[in-house]
N, C-alpha and C positions, 0 to 999 in steps of 0.2 A: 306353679307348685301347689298341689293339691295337701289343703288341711285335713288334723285329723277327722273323724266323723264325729266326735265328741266336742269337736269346735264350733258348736252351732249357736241360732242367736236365742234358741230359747235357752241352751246351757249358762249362756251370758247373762241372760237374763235372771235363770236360778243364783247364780253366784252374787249379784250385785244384789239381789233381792235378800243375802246372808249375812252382805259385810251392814245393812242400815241397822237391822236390830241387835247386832253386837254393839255397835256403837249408839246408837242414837236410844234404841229401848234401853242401853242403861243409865244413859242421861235424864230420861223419863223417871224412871224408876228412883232412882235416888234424890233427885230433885226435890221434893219437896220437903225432904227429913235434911236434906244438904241446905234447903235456902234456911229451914226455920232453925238448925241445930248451929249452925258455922257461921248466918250472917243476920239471926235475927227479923225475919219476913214477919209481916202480918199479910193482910186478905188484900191489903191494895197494890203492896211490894210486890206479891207475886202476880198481881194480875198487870199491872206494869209490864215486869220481864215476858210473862205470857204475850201479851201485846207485840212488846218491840222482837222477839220471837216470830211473829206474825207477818213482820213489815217485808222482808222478803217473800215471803207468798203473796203477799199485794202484788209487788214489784215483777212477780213469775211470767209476764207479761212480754217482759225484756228478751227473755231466752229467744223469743222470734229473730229480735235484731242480730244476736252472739252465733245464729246457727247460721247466718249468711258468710260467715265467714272463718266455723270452726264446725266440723262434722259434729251431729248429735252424741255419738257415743264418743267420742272424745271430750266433750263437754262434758257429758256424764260421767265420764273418770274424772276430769278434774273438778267436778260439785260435788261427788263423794270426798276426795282428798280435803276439802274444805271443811267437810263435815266430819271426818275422824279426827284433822287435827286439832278442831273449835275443842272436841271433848276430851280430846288428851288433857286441854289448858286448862281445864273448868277448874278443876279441884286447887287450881293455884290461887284460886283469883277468888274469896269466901267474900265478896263484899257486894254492892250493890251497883257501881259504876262497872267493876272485874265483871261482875256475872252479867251483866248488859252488852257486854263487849262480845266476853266468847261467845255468850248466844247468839248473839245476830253473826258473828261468823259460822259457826255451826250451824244457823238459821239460813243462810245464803247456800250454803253446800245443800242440806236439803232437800230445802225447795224447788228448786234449782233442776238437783235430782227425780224427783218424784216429777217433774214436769216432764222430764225427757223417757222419764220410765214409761209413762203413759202413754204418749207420744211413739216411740218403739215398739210399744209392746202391740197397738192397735196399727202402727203398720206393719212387724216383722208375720203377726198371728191372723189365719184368716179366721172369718165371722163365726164361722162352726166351731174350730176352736177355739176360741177365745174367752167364752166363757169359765169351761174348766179350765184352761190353762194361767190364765186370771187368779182364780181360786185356786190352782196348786200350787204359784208364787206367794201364795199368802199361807199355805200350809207350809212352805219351806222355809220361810219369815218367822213362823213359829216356831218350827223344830230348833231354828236358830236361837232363836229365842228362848225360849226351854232351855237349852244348854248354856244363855248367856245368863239369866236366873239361876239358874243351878250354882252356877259358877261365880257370880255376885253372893249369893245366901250364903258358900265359905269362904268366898273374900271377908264379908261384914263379920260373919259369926263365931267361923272355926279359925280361922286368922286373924280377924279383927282390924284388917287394913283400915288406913285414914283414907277419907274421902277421894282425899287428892290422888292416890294411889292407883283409887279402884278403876276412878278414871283414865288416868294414864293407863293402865293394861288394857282395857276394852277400846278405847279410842286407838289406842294403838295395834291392837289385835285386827283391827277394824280396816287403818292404815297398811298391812301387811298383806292381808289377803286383798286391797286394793291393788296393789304393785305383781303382785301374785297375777291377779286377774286379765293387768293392760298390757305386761309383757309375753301373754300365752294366747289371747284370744286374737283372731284378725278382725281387720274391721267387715261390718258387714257393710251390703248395699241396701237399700230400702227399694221399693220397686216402682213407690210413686216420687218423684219430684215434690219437695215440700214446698207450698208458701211461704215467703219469706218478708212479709207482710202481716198486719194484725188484722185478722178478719170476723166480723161480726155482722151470721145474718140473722134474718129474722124467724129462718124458718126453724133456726136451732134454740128458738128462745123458751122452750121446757127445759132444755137441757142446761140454758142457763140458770133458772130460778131454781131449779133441783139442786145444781151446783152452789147456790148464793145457800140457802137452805142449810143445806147440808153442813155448808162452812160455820154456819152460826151457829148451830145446832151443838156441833162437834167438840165446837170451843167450850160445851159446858160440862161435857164429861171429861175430854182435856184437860181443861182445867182445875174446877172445882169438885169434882166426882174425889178424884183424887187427895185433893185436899182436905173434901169432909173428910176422909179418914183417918188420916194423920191429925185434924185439928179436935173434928169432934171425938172420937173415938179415941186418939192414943196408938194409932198402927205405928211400927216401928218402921225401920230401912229394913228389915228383915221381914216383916211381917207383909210390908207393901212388894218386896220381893217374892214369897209366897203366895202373895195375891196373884201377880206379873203371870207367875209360873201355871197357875189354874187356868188364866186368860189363853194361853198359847198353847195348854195342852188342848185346849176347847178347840183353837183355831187350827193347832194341826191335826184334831182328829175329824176337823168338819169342815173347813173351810174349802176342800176339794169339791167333796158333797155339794158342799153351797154354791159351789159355781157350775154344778152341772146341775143342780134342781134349778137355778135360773135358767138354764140352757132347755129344760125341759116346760117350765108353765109361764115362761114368757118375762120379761123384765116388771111388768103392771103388776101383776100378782106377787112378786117377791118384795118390791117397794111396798105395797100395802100392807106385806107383813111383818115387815120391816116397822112402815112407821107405828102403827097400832101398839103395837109392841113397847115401843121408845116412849108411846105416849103413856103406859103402864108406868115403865123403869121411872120415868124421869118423878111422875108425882110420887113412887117410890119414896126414893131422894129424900124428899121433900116432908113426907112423913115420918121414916124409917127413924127409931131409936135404937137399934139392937146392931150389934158390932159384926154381926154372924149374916143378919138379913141385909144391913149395907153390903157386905162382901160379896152375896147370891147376886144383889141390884149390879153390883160392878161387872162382876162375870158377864150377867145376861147382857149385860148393855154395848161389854167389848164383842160380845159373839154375834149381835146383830150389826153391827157394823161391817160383820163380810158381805151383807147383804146390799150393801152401796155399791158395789162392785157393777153391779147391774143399771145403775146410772152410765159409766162408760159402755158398756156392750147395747146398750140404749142408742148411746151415740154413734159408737160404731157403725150402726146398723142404717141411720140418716144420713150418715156425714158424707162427702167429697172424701176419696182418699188423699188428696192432697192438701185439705185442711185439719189433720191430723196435729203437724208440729203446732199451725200456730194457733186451734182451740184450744190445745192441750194447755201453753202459757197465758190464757186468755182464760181458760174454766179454771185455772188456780187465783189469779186475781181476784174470779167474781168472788172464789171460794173463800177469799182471804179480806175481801172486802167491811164486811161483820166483824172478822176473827181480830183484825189490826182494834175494831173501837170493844167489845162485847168483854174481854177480858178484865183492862181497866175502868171499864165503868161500872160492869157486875162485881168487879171487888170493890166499891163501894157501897154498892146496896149489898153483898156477902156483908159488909159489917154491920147493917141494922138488920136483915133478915135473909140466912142464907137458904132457907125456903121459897122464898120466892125466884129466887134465882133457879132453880131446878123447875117452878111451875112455869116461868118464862118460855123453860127450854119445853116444856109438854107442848104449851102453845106453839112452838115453832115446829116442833112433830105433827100435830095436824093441821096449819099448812102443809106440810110435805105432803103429807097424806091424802088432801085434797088436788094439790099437783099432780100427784100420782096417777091418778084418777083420770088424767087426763091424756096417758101412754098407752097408742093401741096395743091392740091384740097380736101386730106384725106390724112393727115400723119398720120402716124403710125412706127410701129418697121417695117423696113426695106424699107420702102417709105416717108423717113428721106426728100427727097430734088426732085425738079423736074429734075436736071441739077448738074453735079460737086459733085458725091454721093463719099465722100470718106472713105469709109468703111475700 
């Protein structure tokens, strides 16, 4: 029986790329006016939750073992179901053991997800496409997004829902077009056979340190980007909602762009402007007193984040196609390896000086930036690296 022609795996891939930031950006989004307003956080509380947050990304490793015996895209439906119901729960649960709980279940759906997304996405897409197509999942992520801010800012403001509310409709909003999704779509086939094993060589080892990098890095705009605003500044849930909103109109008016100007001057040249870049924002940060000039550093810092995208089409471009699934659980580990300790230990230096925690993260932007440096002009299978080829 022939499917419709709109049942395709990049369709599928739009649609699941819809229901994460319904749900999961609004758990973002209100999280930190929800941990400090309803359970009392300081700088270490939340860098804790951040952490055990994290522990499932460590653990994205496992997804190898789970696909030996459960299709990928049906795994992926049920890591998102994990991940809409954690944020239905959140808003019940205003305390410190509650909010450790849902998140790491929300935390597992996930990660979980984004492991198998990558994984799909770099074997359903071939190399030429995959860059835009890459970047126009993260434009669709935003328009998502866009509408899920729109729709939080009269939750909080023109309605004045509680917490626990807001959650429940977006977690479950989130829930609905999940079940929407696995009873319409067929399953597809992948065309290479996955590994079903954890594999680690050595000739992808840029690809790892870019990925360890990346994760450490990430964790500071993650987490405490966000936080200065709220702690230093005074931004409300509404106002970090209008922030949200600025971030995704940026991402879905560029983020296509941004995957086909790396499709055009090569993965090296977009990572260099990438990190130079971060390495500006981040001491930003760190200086910044003005409510107006943190907001610009926030934007700029979410908008060059599409620009990571080009770390995966990096790998793409090296890899086996049959070591797709299990780098993809293996480059979330290395990525989360940082992310599980960097949280709670930068919230204890956040409380003698939360500058230097943003100039930490400069210094981890050139590293990258130095790594960088080191992805040819045309990689491929056996032109892995310009320099330090260790095969």
């Amino acid at each position: 029986m022939s499917h419709s022609k709109w049942k395709t795996p990049q369709n599928f891939l739009i649609i699941v790329s819809i229901i994460v930031p319904v749900a999961f950006s609004s758990w973002m989004a209100l999280l930190n006016n929800f941990v400090i307003e309803k359970a009392a956080f300081d700088g270490s509380d939340i860098g804790l939750l951040q952490s055990v947050r994290e522990i499932p990304g460590f653990l994205a490793f496992t997804a190898i073992f789970i696909i030996a015996f459960i299709r990928e895209q049906r795994f992926m439906i049920i890591s998102l179901a994990l991940l809409t119901l954690g944020v239905m729960a959140t808003g019940f649960f205003p305390s410190l053991i509650g909010l450790l709980l849902t998140t790491f279940v929300m935390s597992v759906g996930f990660h979980y997800f984004e492991t198998l997304k990558q994984s799909l996405s770099l074997q359903w897409l071939s190399k030429e496409e995959a860059p835009e197509m890459l970047g126009k999942l993260i434009s669709v992520g935003a328009a998502a997004s866009l509408i899920t801010y729109g729709a939080l800012w009269v939750m909080l403001e023109i309605i004045q829902l509680e917490y626990r509310y807001v959650y429940l409709i977006t977690g479950g909003t989130g829930f609905v077009l999940l079940m929407w999704a696995a009873f319409t779509f067929p399953a597809f086939e992948s065309h290479t056979q996955q590994t079903t094993k954890i594999v680690l060589r050595k000739r992808y080892w840029l690809y790892y340190a870019l990925t360890f990098m990346s994760g450490a890095r990430r964790q500071i705009f993650t987490v405490f980007a966000g936080f200065l605003m709220v702690e230093k500044f005074g931004y409300s849930a509404a106002d970090i909602t209008l922030l949200f909103l600025v971030n995704y109109l940026f991402n879905f008016l560029f983020a296509k762009k941004i995957g086909r100007f790396i499709g055009v001057v090569g993965e090296r040249k977009a990572l260099v402007f990438e990190y130079v870049g971060l390495i500006g924002v981040f001491v930003g940060y760190a200086l910044v007193t003005n409510a107006q000039w943190a907001a610009a550093l926030y934007v700029i810092d979410h908008l060059f984040f599409a620009l990571a995208l080009a770390i995966k089409t990096y790998f793409q471009k090296i890899a086996d196609p049959a070591d797709m699934a299990s780098t993809a659980g293996v480059a979330f580990t290395i990525n989360h390896i940082a992310a599980v300790v960097i949280p709670v230990v930068f919230g204890f230096i956040w409380l003698v000086s939360p500058a230097s925690v943003f100039y930490i993260g400069a210094g981890m932007a050139a590293v990258s930036l130095l790594l960088s440096l080191n992805i040819p002009k045309q990689p491929q299978d056996g032109n892995e690296v310009r320099m330090l080829s260790w095969r």
